[in-house]
MARSE-605305 format. One record per residue (C-alpha): x, y negated, z negated; residue in three letters; residue number from 1. Coordinates in Angstrom, 2 decimals. Example, Ala and Ser with C-alpha at 12.3 -4.5 7.8 and 13.67 -1.06 7.14 Angstrom:
[rec [12.30 4.50 -7.80] 'ALA' 1]
[rec [13.67 1.06 -7.14] 'SER' 2]
This chain:
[rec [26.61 9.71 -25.37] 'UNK' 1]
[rec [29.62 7.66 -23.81] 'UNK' 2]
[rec [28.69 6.02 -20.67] 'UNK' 3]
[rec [32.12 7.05 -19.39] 'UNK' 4]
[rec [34.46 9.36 -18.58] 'UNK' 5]
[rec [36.90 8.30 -21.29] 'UNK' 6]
[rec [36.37 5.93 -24.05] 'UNK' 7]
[rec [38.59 5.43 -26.93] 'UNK' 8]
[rec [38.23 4.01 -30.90] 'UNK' 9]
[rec [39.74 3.48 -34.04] 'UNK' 10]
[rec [37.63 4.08 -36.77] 'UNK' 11]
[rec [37.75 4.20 -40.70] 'UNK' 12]
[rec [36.34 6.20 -43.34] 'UNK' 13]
[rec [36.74 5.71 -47.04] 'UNK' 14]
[rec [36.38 8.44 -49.51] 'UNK' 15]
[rec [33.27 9.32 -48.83] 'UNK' 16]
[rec [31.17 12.41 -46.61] 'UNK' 17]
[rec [30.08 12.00 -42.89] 'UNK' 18]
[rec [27.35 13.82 -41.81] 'UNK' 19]
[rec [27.53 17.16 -39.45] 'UNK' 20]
[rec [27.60 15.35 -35.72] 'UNK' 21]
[rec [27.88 16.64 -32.61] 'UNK' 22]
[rec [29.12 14.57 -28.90] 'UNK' 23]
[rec [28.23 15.74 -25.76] 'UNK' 24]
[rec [31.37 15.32 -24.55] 'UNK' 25]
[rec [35.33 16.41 -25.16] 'UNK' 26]
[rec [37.06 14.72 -28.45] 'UNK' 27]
[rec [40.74 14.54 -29.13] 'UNK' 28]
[rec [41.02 13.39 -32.66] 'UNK' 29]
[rec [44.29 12.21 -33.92] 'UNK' 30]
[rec [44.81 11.17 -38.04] 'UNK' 31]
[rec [46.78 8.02 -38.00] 'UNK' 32]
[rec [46.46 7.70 -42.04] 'UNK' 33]
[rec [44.19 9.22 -45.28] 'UNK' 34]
[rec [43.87 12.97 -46.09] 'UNK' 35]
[rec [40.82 14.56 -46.66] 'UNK' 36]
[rec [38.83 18.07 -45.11] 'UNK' 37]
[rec [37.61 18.24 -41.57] 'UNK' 38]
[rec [34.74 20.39 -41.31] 'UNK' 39]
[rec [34.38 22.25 -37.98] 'UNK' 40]
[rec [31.65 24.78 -37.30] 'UNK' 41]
[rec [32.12 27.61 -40.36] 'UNK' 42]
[rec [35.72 25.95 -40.69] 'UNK' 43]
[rec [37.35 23.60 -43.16] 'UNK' 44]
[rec [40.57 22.23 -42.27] 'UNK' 45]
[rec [42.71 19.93 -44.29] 'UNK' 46]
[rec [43.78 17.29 -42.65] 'UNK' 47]
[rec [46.60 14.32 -43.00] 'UNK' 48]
[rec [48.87 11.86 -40.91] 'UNK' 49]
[rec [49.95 12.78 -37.79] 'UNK' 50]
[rec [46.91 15.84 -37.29] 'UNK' 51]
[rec [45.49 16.38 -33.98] 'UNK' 52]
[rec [42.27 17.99 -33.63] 'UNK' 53]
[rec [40.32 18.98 -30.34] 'UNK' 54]
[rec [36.54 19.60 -30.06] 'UNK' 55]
[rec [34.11 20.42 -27.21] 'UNK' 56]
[rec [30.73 19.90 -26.96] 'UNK' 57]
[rec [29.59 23.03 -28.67] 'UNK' 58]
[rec [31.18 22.30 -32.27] 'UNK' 59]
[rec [29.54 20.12 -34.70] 'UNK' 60]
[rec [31.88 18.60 -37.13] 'UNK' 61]
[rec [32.18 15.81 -40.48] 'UNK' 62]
[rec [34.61 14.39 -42.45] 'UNK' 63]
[rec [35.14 15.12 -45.89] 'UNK' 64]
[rec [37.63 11.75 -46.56] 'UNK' 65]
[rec [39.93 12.25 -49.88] 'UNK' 66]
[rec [41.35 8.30 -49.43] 'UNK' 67]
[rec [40.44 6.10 -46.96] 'UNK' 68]
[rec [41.15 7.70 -43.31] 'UNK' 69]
[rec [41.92 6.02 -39.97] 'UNK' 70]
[rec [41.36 7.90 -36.61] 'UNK' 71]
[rec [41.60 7.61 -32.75] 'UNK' 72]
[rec [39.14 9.25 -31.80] 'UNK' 73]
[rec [39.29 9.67 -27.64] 'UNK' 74]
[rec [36.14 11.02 -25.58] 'UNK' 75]
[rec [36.00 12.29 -22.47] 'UNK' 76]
[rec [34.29 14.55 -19.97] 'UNK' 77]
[rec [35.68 17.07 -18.21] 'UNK' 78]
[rec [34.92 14.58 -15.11] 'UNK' 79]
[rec [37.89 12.88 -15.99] 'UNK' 80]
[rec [39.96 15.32 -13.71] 'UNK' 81]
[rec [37.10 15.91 -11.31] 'UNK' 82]
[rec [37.27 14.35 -8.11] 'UNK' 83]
[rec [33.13 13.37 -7.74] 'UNK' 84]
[rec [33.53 11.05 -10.51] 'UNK' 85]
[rec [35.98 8.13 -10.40] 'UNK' 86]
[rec [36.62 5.87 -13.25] 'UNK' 87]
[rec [38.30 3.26 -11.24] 'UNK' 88]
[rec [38.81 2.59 -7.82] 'UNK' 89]
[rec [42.66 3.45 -7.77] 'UNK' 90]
[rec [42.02 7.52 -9.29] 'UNK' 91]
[rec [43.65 9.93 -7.72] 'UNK' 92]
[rec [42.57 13.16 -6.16] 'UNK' 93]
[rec [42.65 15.12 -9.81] 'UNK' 94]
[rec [40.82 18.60 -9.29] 'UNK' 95]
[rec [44.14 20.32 -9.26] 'UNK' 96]
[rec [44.64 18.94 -12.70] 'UNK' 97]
[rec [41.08 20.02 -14.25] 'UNK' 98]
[rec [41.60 23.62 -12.33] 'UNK' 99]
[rec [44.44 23.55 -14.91] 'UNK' 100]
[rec [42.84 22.29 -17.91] 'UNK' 101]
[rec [40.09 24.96 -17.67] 'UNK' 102]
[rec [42.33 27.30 -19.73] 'UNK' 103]
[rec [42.31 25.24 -22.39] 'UNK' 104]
[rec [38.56 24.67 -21.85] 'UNK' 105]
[rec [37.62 28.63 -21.72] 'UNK' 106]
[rec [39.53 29.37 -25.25] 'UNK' 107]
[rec [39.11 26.33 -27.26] 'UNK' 108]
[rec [37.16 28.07 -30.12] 'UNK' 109]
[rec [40.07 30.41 -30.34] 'UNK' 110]
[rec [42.14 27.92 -32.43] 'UNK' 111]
[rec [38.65 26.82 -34.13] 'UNK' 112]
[rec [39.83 22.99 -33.25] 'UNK' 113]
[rec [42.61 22.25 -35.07] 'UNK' 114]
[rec [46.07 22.08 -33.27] 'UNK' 115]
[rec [48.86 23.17 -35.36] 'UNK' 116]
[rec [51.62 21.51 -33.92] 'UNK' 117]
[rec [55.22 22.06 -35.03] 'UNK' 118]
[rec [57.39 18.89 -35.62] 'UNK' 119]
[rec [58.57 17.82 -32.36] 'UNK' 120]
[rec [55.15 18.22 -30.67] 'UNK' 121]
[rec [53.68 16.36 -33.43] 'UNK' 122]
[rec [56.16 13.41 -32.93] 'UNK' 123]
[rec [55.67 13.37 -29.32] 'UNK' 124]
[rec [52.04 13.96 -29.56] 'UNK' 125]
[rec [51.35 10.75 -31.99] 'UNK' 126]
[rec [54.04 8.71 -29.28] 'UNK' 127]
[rec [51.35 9.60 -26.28] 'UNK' 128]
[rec [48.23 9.11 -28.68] 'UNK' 129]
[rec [49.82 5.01 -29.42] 'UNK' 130]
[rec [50.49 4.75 -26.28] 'UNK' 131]
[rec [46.91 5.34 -25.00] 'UNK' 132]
[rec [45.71 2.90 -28.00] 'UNK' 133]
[rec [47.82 0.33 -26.34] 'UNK' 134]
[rec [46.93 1.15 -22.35] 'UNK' 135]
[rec [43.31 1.02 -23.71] 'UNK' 136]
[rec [43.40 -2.40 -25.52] 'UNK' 137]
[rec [45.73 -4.35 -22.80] 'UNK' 138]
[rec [43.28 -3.56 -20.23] 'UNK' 139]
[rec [46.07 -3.80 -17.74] 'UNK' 140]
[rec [46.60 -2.88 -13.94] 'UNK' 141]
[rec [46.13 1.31 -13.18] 'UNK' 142]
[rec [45.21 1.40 -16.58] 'UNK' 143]
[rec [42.62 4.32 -15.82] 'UNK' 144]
[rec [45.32 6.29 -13.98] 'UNK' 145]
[rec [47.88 5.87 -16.92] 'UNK' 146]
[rec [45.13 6.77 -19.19] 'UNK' 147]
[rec [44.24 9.83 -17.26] 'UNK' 148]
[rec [48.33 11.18 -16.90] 'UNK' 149]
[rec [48.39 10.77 -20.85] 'UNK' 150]
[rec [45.48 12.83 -21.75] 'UNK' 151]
[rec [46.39 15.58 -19.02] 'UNK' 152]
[rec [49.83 15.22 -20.86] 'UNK' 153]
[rec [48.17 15.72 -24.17] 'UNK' 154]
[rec [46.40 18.44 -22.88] 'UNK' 155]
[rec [49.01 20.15 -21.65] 'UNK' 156]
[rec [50.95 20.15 -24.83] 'UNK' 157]
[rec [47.36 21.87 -26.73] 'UNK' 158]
[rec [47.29 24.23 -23.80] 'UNK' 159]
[rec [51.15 25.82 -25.01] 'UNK' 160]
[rec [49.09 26.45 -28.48] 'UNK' 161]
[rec [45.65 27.39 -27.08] 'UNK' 162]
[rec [47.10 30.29 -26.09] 'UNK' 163]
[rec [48.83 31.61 -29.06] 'UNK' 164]
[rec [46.12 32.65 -31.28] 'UNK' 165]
[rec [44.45 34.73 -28.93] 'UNK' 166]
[rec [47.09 37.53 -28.82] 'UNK' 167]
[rec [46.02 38.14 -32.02] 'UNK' 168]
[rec [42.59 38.17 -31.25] 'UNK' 169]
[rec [42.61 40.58 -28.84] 'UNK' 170]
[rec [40.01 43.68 -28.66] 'UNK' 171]
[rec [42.44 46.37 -29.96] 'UNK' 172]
[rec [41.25 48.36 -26.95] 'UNK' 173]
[rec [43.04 45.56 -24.86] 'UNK' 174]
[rec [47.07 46.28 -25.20] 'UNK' 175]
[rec [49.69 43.61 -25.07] 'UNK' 176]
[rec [50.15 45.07 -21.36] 'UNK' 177]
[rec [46.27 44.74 -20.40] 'UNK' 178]
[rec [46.26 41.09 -22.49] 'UNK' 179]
[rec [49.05 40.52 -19.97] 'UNK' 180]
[rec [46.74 41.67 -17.07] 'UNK' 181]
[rec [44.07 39.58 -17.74] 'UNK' 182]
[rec [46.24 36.42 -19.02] 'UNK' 183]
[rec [47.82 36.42 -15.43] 'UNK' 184]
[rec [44.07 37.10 -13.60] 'UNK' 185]
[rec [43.18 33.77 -15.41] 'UNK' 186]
[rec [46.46 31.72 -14.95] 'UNK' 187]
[rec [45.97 32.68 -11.35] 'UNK' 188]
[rec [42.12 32.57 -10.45] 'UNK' 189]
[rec [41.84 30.36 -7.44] 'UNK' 190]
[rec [44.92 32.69 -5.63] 'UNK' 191]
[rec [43.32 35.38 -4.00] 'UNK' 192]
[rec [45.91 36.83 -3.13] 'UNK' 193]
[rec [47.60 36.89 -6.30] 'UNK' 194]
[rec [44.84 38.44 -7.89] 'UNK' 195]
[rec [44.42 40.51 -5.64] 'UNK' 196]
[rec [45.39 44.80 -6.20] 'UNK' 197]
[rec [48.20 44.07 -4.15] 'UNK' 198]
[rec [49.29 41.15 -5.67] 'UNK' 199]
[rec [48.64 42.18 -9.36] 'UNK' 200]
[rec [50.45 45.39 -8.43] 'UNK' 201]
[rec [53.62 43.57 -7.18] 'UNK' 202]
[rec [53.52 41.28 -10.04] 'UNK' 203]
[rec [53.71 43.80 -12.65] 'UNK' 204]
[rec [55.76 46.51 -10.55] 'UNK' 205]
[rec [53.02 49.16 -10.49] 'UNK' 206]
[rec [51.59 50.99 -7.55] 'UNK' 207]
[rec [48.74 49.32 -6.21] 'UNK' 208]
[rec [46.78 52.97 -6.10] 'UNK' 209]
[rec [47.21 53.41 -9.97] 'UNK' 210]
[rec [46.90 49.43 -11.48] 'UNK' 211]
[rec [43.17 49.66 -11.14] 'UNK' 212]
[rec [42.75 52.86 -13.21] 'UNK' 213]
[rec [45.42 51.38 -15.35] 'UNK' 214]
[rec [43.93 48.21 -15.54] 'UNK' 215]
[rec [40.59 49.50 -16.90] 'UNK' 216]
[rec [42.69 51.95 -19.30] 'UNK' 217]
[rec [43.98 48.88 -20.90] 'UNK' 218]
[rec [41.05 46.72 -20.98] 'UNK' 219]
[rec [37.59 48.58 -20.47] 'UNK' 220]
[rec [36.91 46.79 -17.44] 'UNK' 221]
[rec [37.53 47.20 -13.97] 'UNK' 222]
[rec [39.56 44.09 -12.23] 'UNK' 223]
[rec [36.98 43.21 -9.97] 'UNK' 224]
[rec [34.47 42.91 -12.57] 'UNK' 225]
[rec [36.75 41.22 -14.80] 'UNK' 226]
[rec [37.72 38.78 -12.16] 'UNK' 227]
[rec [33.55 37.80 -11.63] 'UNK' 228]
[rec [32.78 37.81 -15.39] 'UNK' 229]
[rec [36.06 34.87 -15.46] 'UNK' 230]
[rec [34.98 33.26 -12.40] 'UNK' 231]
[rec [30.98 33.21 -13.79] 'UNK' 232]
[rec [32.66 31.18 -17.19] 'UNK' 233]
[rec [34.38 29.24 -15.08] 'UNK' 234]
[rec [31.32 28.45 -13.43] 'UNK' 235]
[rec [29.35 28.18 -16.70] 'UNK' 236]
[rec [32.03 25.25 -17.89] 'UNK' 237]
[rec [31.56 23.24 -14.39] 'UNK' 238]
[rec [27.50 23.34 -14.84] 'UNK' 239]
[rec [28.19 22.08 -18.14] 'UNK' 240]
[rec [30.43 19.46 -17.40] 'UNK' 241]
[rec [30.82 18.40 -14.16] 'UNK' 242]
[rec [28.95 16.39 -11.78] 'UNK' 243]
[rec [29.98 19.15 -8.86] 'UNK' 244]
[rec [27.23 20.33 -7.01] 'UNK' 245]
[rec [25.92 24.31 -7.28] 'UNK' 246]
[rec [27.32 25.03 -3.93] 'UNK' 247]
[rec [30.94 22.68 -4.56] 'UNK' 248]
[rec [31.12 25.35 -7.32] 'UNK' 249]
[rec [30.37 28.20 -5.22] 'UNK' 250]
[rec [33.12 27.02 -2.64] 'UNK' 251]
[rec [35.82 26.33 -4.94] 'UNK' 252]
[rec [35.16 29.92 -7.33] 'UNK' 253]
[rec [35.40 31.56 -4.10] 'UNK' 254]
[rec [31.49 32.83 -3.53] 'UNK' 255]
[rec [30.08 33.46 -0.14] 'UNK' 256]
[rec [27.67 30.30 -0.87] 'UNK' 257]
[rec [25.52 28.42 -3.36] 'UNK' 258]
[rec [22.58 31.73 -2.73] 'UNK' 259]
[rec [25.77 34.63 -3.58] 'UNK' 260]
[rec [26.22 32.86 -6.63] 'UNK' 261]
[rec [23.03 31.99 -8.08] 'UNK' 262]
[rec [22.65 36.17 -7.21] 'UNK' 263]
[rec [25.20 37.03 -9.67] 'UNK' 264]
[rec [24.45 34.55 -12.15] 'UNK' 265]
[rec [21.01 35.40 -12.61] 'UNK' 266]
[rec [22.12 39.32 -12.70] 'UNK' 267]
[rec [24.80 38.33 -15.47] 'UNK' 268]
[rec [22.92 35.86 -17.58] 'UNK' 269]
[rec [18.99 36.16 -16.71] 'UNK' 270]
[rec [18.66 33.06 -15.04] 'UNK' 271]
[rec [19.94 30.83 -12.00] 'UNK' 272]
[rec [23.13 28.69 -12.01] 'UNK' 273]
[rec [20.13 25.74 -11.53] 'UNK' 274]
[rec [18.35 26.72 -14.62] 'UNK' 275]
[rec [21.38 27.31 -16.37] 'UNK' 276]
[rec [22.47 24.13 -15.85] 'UNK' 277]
[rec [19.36 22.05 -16.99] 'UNK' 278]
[rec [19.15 24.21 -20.31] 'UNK' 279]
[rec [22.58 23.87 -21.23] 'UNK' 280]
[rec [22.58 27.35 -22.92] 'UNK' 281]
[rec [24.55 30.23 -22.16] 'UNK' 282]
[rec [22.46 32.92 -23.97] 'UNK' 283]
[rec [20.71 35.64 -21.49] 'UNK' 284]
[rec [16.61 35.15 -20.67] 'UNK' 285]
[rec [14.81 38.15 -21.78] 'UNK' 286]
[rec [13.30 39.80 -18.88] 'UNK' 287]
């Protein structure tokens, strides 16, 4: 367990088989030399200079090392961008950042951890991964704040390709024009008004009496279910990774108070946001 938000390593494997490991926190993993297989999960993954991998804290992984292998490996929680949990004195206010980050967070397995990056991305990528080898080891003035920007950076740039396995990967109930639906409810939780009929109906040039029955046409849902299953996952990821409090969450999702949603949760997932929170699963209690 790292003992802070971010910490950051170089390490070296020879040719040789690490055991099946899993971190309790976020890992950006970027191949500096060797070649080898990185086992994710069910996955195997070949892997060689200039790779970038990204895991959460559900996926257990090892490395398989062909030659010898050097890695930065970078930790950190999804604190990092939270504003009740300050690495350094001169942070910034940040929850904007993580409120765009959750993306990213909410459809990680879809690209099963390994970032295929086309050549420019990769060049830039390994540029912003050096650089936070050097911020880390000079130990210099606003380092944590640089550190922070090039992460959210890094982020960023895996956010363009978290998104581009999932069209494929949609229900085939769900058309591209109900995938677009719900990619814009998701891109635009915390506006109500954009999410709202009105507001969806405007965006997509539609009559505000017909996108609801259009809506659920597309994507076997209603909105305003679809909108409280999103906002309960969102939910889900800041029990599991932030230091906010139950009713911080409840403020910022947009829920009439801490009570409203422990309510829902326990109707959704058989158990209060509390418990959910001190198990750390996300299956359903049997009632």
């Amino acid at each position: 367990m790292i003992k802070s938000d971010f910490a950051l390593a170089i390490i070296e494997y020879s040719a040789d088989h690490t055991p099946m490991h899993r971190h309790d926190c976020f890992e950006i993993i970027y191949i500096l030399e060797g070649r080898g297989i990185h086992l994710i999960n069910d996955n195997q993954f070949p892997y060689g200079r200039g790779d970038l991998f990204l895991l959460t804290p559900a996926d257990k992984h090892a490395f398989l090392a062909h030659s010898k292998s050097s890695f930065v490996i970078i930790d950190f929680t999804a604190a990092l961008f939270g504003r009740n949990s300050p690495i350094g004195h001169d942070k910034p206010e940040l929850s904007d950042y993580f409120r765009q980050l959750e993306y990213i967070f909410q459809h990680a397995g879809h690209f099963k951890g390994f970032i295929g990056l086309d050549e420019e991305d990769r060049k830039f990528s390994g540029s912003l991964v050096q650089r936070m080898v050097i911020e880390w080891e000079q130990n210099g003035t606003f380092r944590e704040v640089v550190l922070q920007n090039l992460v959210f950076l890094l982020l960023n740039i895996i956010a363009r390709y978290a998104q581009q396995p999932v069209i494929s990967e949609i229900p085939t109930q769900v058309e591209s024009a109900g995938y677009e639906m719900t990619q814009f409810i998701q891109h635009n939780i915390y506006d109500h008004q954009k999410i709202s009929l009105n507001g969806i109906a405007e965006h997509f040039n539609l009559s505000k009496d017909y996108i609801g029955a259009y809506f659920n046409k597309k994507t076997g849902k209603t909105i305003r279910q679809f909108i409280l299953d999103y906002k309960l996952e969102l939910a889900k990821s800041r029990l599991r990774y932030s230091r906010m409090s139950i009713s911080q969450i409840a403020e910022e999702l947009g829920f009439t108070d801490e009570s409203h949603l422990n309510k829902l949760f326990k109707r959704q997932e058989g158990l209060t946001a509390g418990q959910f929170r001190k198990t750390g699963f996300s299956l359903k209690i049997p009632s």
